[in-house]
TORROTOR-143863 format. One record per residue (C-alpha): x, y, z; residue in three letters. Coordinates in steps of 0.02 Angstrom, whole numbers. Last residue first. Layout:
% residues N
{px: X	py: Y	pz: Z	nuke: ALA};
...
//
This chain:
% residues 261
{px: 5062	py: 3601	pz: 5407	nuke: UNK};
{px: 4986	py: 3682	pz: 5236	nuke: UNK};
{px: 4804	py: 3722	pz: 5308	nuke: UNK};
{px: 4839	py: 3884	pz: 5245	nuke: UNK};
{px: 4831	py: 3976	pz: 5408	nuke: UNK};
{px: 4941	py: 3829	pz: 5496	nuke: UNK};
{px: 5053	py: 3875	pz: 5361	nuke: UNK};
{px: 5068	py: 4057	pz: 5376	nuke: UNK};
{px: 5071	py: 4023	pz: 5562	nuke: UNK};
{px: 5216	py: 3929	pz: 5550	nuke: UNK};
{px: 5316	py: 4003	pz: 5435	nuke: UNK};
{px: 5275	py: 4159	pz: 5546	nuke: UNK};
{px: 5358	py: 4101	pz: 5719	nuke: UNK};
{px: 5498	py: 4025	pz: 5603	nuke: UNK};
{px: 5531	py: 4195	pz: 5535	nuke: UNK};
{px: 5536	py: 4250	pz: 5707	nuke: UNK};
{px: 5644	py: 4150	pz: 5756	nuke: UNK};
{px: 5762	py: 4161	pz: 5631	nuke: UNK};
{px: 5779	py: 4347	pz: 5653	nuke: UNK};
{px: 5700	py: 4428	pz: 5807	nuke: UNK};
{px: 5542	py: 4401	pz: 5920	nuke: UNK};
{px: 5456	py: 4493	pz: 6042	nuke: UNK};
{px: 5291	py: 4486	pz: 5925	nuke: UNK};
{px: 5312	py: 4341	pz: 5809	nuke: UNK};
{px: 5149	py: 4279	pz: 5775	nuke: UNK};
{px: 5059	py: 4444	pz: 5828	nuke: UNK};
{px: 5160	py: 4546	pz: 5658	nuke: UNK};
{px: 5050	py: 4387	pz: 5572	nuke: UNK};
{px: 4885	py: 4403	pz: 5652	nuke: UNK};
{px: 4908	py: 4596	pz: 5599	nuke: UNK};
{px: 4949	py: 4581	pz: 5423	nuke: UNK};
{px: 4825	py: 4457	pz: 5335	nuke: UNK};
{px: 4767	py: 4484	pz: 5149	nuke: UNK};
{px: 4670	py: 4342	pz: 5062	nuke: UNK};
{px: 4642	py: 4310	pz: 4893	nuke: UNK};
{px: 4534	py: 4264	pz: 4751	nuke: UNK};
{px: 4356	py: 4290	pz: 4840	nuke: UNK};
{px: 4196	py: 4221	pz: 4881	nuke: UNK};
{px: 4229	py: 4019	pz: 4871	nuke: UNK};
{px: 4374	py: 4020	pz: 4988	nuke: UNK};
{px: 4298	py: 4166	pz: 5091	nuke: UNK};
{px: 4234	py: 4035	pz: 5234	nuke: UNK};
{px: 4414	py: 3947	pz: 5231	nuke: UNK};
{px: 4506	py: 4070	pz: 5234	nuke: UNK};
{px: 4410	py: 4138	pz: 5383	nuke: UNK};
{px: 4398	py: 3983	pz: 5465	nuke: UNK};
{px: 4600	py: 3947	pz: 5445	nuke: UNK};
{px: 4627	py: 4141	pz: 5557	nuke: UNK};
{px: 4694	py: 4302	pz: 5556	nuke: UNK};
{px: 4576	py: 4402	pz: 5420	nuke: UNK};
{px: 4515	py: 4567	pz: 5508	nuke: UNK};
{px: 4531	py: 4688	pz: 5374	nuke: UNK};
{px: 4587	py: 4601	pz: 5193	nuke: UNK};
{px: 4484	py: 4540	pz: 5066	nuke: UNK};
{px: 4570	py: 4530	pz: 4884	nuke: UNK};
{px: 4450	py: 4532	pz: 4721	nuke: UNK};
{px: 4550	py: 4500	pz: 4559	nuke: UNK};
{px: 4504	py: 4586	pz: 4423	nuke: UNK};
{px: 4340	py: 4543	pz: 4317	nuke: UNK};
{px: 4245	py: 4703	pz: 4366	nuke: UNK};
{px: 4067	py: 4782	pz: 4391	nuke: UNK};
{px: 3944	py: 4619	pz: 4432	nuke: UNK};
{px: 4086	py: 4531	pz: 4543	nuke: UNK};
{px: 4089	py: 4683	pz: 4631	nuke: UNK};
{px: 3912	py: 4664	pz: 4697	nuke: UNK};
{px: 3939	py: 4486	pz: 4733	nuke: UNK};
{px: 4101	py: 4548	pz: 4841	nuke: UNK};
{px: 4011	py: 4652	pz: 4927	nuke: UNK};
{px: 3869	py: 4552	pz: 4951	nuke: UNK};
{px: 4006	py: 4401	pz: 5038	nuke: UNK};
{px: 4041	py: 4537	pz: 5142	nuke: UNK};
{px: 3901	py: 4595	pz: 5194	nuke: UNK};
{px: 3864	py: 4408	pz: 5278	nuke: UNK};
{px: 4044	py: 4402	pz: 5299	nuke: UNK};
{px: 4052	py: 4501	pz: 5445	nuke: UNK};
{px: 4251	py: 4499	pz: 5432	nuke: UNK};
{px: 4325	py: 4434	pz: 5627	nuke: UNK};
{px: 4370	py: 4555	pz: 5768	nuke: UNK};
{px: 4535	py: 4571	pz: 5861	nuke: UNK};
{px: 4637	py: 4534	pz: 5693	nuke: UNK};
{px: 4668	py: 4718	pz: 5675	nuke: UNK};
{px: 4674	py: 4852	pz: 5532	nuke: UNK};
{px: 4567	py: 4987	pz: 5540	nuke: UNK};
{px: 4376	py: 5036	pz: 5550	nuke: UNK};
{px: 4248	py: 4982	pz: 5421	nuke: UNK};
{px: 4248	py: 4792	pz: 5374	nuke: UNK};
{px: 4286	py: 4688	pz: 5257	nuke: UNK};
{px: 4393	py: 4810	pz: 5139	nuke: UNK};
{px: 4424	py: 4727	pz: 4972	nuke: UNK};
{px: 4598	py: 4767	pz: 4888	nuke: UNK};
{px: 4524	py: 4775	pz: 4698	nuke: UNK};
{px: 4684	py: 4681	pz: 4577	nuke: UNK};
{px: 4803	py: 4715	pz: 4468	nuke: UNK};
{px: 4798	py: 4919	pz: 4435	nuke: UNK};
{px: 4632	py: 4993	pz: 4502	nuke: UNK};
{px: 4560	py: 5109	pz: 4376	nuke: UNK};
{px: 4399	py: 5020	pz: 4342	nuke: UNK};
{px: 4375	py: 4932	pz: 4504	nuke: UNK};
{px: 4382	py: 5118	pz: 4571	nuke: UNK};
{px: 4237	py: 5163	pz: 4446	nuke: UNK};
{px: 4139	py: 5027	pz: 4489	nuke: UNK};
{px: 4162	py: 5059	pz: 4666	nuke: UNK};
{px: 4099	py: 5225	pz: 4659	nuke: UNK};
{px: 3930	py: 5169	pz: 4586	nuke: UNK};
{px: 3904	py: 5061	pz: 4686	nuke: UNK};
{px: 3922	py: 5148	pz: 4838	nuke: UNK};
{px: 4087	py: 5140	pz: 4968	nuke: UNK};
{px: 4025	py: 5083	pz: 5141	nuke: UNK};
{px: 4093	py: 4923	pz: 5148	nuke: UNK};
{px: 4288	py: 4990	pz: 5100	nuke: UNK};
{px: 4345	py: 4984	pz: 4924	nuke: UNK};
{px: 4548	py: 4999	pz: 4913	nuke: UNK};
{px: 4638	py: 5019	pz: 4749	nuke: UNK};
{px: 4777	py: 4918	pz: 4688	nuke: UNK};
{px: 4923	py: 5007	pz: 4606	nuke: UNK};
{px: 5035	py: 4912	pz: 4484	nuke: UNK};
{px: 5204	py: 4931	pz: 4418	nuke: UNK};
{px: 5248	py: 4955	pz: 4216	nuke: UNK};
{px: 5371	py: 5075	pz: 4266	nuke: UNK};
{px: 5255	py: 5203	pz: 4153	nuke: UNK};
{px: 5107	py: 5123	pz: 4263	nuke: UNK};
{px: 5176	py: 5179	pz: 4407	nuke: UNK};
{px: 5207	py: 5370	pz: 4364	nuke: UNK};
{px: 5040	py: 5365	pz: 4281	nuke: UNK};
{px: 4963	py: 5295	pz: 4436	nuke: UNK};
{px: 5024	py: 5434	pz: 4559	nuke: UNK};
{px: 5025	py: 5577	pz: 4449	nuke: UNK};
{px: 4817	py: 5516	pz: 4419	nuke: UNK};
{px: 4786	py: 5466	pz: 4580	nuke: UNK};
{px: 4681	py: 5610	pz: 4644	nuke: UNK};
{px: 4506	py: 5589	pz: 4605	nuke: UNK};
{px: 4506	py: 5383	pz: 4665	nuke: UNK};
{px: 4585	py: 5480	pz: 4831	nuke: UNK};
{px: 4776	py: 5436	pz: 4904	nuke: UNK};
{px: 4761	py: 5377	pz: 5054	nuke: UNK};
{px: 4768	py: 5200	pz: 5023	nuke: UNK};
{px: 4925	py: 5177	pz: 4921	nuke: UNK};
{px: 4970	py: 5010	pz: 4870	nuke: UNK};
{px: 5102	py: 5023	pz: 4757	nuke: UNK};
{px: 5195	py: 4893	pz: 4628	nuke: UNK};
{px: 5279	py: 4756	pz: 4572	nuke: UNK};
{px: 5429	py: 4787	pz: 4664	nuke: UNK};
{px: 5596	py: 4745	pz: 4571	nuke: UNK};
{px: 5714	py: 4863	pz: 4652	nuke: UNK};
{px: 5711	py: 4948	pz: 4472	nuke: UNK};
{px: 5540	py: 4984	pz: 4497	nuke: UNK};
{px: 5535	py: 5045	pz: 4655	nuke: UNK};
{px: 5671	py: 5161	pz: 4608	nuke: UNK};
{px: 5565	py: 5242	pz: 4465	nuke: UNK};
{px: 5426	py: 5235	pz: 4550	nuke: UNK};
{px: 5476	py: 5312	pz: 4706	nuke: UNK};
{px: 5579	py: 5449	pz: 4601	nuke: UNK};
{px: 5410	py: 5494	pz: 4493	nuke: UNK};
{px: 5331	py: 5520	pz: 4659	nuke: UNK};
{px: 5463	py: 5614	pz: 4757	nuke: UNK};
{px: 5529	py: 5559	pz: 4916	nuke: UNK};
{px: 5427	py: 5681	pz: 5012	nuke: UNK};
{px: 5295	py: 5642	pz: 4904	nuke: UNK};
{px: 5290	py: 5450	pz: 4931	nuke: UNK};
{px: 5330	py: 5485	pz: 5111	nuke: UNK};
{px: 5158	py: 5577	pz: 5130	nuke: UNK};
{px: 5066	py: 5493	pz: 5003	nuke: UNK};
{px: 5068	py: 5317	pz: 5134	nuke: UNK};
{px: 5156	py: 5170	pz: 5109	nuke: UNK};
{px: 5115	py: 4977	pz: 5065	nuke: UNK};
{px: 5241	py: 4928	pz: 4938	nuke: UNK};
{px: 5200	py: 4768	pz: 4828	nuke: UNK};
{px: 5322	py: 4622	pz: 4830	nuke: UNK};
{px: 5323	py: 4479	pz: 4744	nuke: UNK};
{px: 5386	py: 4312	pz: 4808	nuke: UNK};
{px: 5570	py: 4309	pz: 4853	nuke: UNK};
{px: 5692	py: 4229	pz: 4736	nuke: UNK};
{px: 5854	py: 4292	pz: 4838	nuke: UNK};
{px: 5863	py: 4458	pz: 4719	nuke: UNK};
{px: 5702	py: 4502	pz: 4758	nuke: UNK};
{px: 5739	py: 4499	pz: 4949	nuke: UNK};
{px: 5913	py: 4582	pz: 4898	nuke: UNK};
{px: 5810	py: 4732	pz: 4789	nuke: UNK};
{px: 5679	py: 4737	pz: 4906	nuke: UNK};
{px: 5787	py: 4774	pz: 5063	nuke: UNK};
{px: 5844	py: 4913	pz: 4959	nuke: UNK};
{px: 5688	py: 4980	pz: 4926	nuke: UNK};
{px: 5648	py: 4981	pz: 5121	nuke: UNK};
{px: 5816	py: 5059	pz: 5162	nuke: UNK};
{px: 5766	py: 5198	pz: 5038	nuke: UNK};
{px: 5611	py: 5230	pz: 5121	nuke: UNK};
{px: 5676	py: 5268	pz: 5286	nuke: UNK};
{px: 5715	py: 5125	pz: 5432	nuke: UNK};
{px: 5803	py: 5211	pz: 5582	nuke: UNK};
{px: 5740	py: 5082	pz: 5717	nuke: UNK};
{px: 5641	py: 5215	pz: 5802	nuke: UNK};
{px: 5542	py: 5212	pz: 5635	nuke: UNK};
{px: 5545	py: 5026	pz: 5646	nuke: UNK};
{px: 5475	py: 5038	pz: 5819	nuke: UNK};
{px: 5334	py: 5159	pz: 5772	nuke: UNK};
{px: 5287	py: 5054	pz: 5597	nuke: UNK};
{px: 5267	py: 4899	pz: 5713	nuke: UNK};
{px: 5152	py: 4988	pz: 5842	nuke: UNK};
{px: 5033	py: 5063	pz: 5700	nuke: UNK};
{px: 5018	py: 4879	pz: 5601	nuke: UNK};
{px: 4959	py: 4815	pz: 5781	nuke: UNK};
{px: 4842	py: 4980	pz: 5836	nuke: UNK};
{px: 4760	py: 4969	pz: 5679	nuke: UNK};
{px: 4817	py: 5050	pz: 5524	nuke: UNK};
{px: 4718	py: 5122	pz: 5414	nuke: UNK};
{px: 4766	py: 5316	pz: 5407	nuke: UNK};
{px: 4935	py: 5326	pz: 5473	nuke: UNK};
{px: 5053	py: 5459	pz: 5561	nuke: UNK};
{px: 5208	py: 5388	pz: 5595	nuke: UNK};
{px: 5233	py: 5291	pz: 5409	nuke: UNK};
{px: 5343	py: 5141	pz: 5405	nuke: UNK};
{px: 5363	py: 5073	pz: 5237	nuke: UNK};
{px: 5230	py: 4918	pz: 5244	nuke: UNK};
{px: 5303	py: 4767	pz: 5134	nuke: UNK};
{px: 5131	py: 4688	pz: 5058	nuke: UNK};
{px: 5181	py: 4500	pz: 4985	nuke: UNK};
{px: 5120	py: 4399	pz: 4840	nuke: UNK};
{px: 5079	py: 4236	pz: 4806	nuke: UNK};
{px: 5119	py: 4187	pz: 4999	nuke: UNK};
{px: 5153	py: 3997	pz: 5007	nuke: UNK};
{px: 5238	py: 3966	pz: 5172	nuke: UNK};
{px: 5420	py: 3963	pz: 5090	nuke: UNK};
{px: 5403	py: 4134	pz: 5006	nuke: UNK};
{px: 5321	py: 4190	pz: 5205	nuke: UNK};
{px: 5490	py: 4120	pz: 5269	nuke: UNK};
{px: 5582	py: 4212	pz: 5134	nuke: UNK};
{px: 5494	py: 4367	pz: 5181	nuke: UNK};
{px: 5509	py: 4340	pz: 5377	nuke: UNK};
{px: 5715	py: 4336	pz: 5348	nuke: UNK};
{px: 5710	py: 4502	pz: 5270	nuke: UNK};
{px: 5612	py: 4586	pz: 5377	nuke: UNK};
{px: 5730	py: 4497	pz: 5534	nuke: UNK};
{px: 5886	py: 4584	pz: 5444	nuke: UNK};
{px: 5786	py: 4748	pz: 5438	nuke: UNK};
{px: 5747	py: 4775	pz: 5621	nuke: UNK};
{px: 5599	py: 4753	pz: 5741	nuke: UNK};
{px: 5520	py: 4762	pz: 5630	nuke: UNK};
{px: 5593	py: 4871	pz: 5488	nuke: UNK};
{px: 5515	py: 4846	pz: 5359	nuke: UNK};
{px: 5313	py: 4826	pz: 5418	nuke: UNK};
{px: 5237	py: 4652	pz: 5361	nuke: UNK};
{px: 5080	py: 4588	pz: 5261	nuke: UNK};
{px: 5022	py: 4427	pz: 5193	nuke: UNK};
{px: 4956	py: 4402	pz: 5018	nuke: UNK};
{px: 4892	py: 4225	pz: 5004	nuke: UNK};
{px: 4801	py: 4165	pz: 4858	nuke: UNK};
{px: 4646	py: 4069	pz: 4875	nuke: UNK};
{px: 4635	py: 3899	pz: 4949	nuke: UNK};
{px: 4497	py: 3830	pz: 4979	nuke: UNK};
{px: 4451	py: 3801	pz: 4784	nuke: UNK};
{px: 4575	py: 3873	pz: 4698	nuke: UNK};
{px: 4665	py: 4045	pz: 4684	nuke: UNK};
{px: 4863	py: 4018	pz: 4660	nuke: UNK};
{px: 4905	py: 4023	pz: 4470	nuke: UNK};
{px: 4752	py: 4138	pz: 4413	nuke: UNK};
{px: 4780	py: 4246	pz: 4541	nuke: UNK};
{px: 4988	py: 4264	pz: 4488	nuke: UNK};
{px: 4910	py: 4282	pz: 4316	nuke: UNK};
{px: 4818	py: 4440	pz: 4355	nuke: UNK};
{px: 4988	py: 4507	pz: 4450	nuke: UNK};
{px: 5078	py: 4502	pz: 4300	nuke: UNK};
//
């Protein structure tokens, strides 16, 4: 499914765009309002974070916006619920961004299972390592849901082969080490190796995310790789903001980002 969605949406200067937000932020009503704004901007797929208070890649942005929807109340069954009436009002598709923690707390085979009839398409994971997904994936996969795999910059050859190998829908391309944060831009120099380098191993879909919050840098990876992930820039866009205004705050970015104005 996903493979397809790539194959729809990647072109020249404009590959597919897979924004991010955190459920909850600043409350559930204005999640659900952002993701049919981001559906109307153009996003081929979207990443719905389920607040997490102890996270692994997330930046000081992404980290702030899980912490007020966790003082908010939102729990992992609030966020599959919100997928189930985003889904349900023709929003684009939705992968889950969590952490193992709440995925085990929940129960793995549970998550799936409910995830999959709330109609995401699948899991993204990072935490969880390439030796240790196997409950995780198989429990997906059953559901027929996906689970993209991270490689970071400093990840060998070798290993990232074998992660492009069991990744489910596409490779989630780190650009940079550290955490999330639009502060400082991909070094695409590196980059643009990385991706090469993959290129050699694997036929999925490459995604860069890390650091991508502006036009230039869709732009400059247009020709490199088949989508784009951007969370921070767009939690920014409509920081102090609730409901239709903040969807509107993120419409406009998302389409100012696309070169879609």
């Amino acid at each position: 499914m996903i493979a397809e969605i790539f194959a729809r949406e990647s072109a020249p200067a404009a590959p597919a765009f897979i924004p991010y937000v955190m459920a909850g932020d600043p409350d559930l009503s204005t999640t659900e309002a952002i993701l049919t704004a981001l559906t109307r901007a153009g996003a081929a797929l979207i990443e719905l974070g389920i607040p997490y208070g102890d996270p692994l890649a997330d930046g000081p942005t992404v980290a702030a916006a899980a912490q007020r929807a966790l003082s908010g109340g939102t729990r992992v069954g609030d966020v599959l619920n919100l997928v189930e009436r985003a889904r349900a009002d023709a929003c684009a598709p939705v992968l889950l961004f969590t952490y193992y923690n709440p995925v085990d707390r929940y129960g793995v085979d549970r998550f799936a299972a409910d995830a999959a009839a709330a109609g995401a398409w699948g899991a993204i994971v990072p935490d969880v390592p390439l030796e240790e997904i196997g409950e995780l994936r198989e429990a997906l996969e059953r559901r027929g849901l996906h689970l993209p795999l991270l490689v970071a910059p400093s990840t060998t050859r070798e290993r990232a082969a074998r992660i492009a190998e069991a990744a489910g829908g596409f490779v989630y391309v780190v650009s940079r080490l550290g955490v999330t944060g639009a502060g400082s831009r991909p070094d695409f120099a590196p980059l643009r190796g990385q991706l090469a380098a993959l290129r050699d191993v694997t036929e999925k879909p490459l995604a860069v995310g890390f650091g991508v919050s502006r036009r230039e840098h869709v732009v400059e990876l247009s020709d490199a790789a088949d989508g784009v992930i951007v969370g921070s820039a767009i939690i920014d866009a409509y920081a102090g903001r609730r409901g239709s205004e903040a969807a509107a705050c993120v419409e406009a970015f998302s389409r100012g980002l696309l070169g879609r104005i």
